[in-house]
Steps between C-alpha positions, in 0.01 A plus 500: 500500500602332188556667150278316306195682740625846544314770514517787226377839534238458147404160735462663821246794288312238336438340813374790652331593235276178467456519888348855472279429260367211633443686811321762276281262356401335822421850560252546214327190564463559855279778376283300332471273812415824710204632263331195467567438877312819525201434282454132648539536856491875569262605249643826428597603156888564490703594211859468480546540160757797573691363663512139278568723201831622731588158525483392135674793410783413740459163396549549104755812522861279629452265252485768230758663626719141546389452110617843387844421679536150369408593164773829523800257633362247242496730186143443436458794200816336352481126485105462530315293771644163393890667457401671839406131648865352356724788648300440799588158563842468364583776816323307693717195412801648564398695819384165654825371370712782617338441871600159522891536390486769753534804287375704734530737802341547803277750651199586750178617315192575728626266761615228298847348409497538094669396224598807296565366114693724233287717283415223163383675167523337156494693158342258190455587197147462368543134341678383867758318302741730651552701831711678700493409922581813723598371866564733746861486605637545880789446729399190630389371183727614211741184567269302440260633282775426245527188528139348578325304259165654380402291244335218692199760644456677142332161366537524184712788435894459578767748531757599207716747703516733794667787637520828653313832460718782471370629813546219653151499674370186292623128395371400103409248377421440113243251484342333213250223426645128427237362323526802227715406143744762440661291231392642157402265171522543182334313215647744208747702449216794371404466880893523663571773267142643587593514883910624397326776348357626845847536656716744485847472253744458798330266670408164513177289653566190660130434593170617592663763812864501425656737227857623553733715295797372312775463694759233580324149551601175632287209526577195620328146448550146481400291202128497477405811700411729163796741489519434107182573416510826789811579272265466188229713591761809621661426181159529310420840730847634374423419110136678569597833597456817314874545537739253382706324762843410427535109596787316556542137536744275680432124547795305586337165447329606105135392634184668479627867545787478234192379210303811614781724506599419132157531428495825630878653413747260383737764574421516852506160590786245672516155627875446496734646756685801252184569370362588813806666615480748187104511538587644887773736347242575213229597777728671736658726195173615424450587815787701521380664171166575637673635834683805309181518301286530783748728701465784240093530583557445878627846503158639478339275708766330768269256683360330146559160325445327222091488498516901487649475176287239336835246491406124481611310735830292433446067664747289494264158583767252634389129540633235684786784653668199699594324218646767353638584822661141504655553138647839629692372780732288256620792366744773560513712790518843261191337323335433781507819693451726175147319433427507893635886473237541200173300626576735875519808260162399359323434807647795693455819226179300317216606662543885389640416192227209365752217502388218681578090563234242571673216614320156506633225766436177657614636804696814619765480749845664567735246282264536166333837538789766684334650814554834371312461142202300702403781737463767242309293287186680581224279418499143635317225458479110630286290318336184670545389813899506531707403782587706794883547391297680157322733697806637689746540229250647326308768696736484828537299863145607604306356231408153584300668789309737243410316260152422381398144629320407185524206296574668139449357201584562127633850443447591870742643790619782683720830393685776676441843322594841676191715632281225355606183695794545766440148614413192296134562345306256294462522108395282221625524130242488201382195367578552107259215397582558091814360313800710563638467212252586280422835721882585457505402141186755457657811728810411257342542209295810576785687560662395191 
């Protein structure tokens, strides 16, 4: 027997189903046939109506009851008849799809060889932008249930991630609707500092689904994929909060971020190699200060950080890090390992302490970017569609098979972020349609 026709149990039901109540409705017309076989030809007055009343009943009850079912499986009270009608099909799709790869076992039902399919349920929310696919896992089909591709029977829905339950018992999927914009845009800055308002102080939103916390970032990008003007618009979250961030700026090749950072604190700004070698001793001796300061309030409550005590956060935004990185080599060996020593230091103790680096690339491997500093930089982003060689020295080996196929376009890519996106997820900066310059100039000037 091939796959493609296979039996399956809800198949083999249907079929018996629509046999019995044909059989039933024969039935019911047959006694018709009989009473006006009986008027015409016997002339005696015969009534069935009892018994046709039987029939009807019998007739109308299994497809109530099928409905109640298909509307219980189908969340009916939750998404509506329509919403029903979607979740419906898009099961439907991938059990029809799930038969023909041969993700399936066998088994005898009433006689018949059947294919037995794993238990499908999907979770939207009520917009169906967004869902979350439960398939029931197994022995024969864990293997493989992580590595099949879903996306082609969800029509227009694709997958972002997958994994485990912590039982074990299911396989999901996070799925979410392509033809949805996620990518925010902004026509003033009333309206970006309108929507900053609405998130919390220590964290950031990167668009319409993705907010994170501060932490360590990294984003890499090659010229023309947006990471400036992603840069701008954490920049312009930081400047917006009701706590004052401390901001630190380091751009070895005195572009774009050096202007804004003497905009912003003359003080705290470097483009030439000592400079930023004293603005990363600067950082990392405040840290140190903040670390005794920090340790004396720990002692009433041991598992706290920085946010418990209403500390801003400390960001040293880095630019173009491989150039500097470049510079840095040509230098002494004690001058070299005490900044390396220092930048380790920051990323290592920073996340209790508030002290953080956002380093900006072109692209992040071992001889620009040290192994060690990469992996504990805890959010990370590729913008465009990069090369394959990006992807793994950026997220790790496995990546080029998780990410995203998506052609992505200004602002857009994928990110890493723990609990949020363990494997390469989609995200799409704001679109900051107003002059830059001018919206700094203003933030500047209020807080003057």
């Amino acid at each position: 027997m091939q796959t493609s026709k296979q039996m399956t149990k809800k198949k083999s039901n249907t079929i018996f189903a629509v046999a019995f109540l044909i059989i039933v409705f024969i039935l019911s017309i047959s006694t018709y046939l009989i009473e006006i076989f009986s008027q015409l030809i016997l002339h005696v007055e015969l009534s069935l109506d009892f018994f046709r009343n039987i029939l009807i009943s019998i007739t109308i009850i299994p497809p109530l009851l099928i409905f109640f079912r298909w509307s219980k499986q189908n969340q009916l009270k939750k998404y509506g008849f329509l919403g029903s009608l979607r979740h419906w099909k898009i099961v439907y799709s991938l059990r029809k799809s799930l038969i023909h790869a041969n993700y399936f076992h066998l088994a005898n039902y009433l006689g018949n060889e059947i294919a037995v399919l794993p238990d499908i349920y999907i979770d939207f929310e009520k917009n169906f932008n967004y869902g979350i696919l439960f398939i029931e896992n197994s022995i024969k089909l864990e293997k493989r249930l992580s590595t099949v591709e879903l996306s082609s029977a969800l029509g227009k829905y694709a997958i972002e991630q997958y994994y485990l339950t912590d039982s074990q018992n299911h396989y999901v999927y996070e799925i979410y609707n392509t033809e949805i914009e996620r990518q925010l845009y902004f026509d003033t800055l009333l309206d970006f500092e309108s929507h900053t308002h609405h998130i919390e102080k220590y964290q950031v939103f990167i668009d319409d689904v993705t907010v994170i916390r501060i932490h360590h970032f990294l984003i890499v990008g090659s010229t023309g994929t947006g990471k400036t003007y992603a840069l701008y618009s954490l920049i312009l979250q930081a400047l917006l909060k009701p706590i004052q961030y401390n901001l630190y700026f380091a751009d070895p090749k005195n572009s774009s971020l050096a202007q804004l950072g003497e905009k912003i604190d003359q003080e705290r700004t470097a483009y030439n190699i000592q400079d930023i070698i004293a603005l990363i001793e600067l950082v990392y001796q405040n840290m140190i200060e903040r670390q005794s300061i920090l340790k004396k309030n720990l002692s009433k409550k041991i598992d706290a950080d920085y946010t418990d005590f209403d500390m801003p956060p400390i960001i040293l935004i880095f630019d173009e890090y491989a150039s500097f990185k470049g510079v840095l080599n040509t230098l002494d060996k004690k001058t070299r390992d005490k900044v390396d020593s220092q930048l380790q230091s920051i990323i290592l103790m920073g996340r209790q302490l508030g002290c953080f680096l956002w380093i900006i690339m072109q692209k992040s491997d071992a001889t620009t970017l040290p192994t060690q500093l990469r992996d504990n930089l805890v959010f990370k982003v590729v913008l465009g569609n990069a090369e394959a060689t990006t992807y793994v020295t950026t997220f790790g080996a496995s990546a080029n098979s998780e990410i995203p196929q998506k052609k992505l376009g200004l602002g857009e890519g994928v990110y890493t972020y723990p609990q949020l996106a363990n494997r390469p997820k989609l995200l799409a900066f704001p679109v900051l349609k107003f002059d830059i310059n001018l919206a700094f100039d203003e933030l500047l000037n209020k807080k003057t």
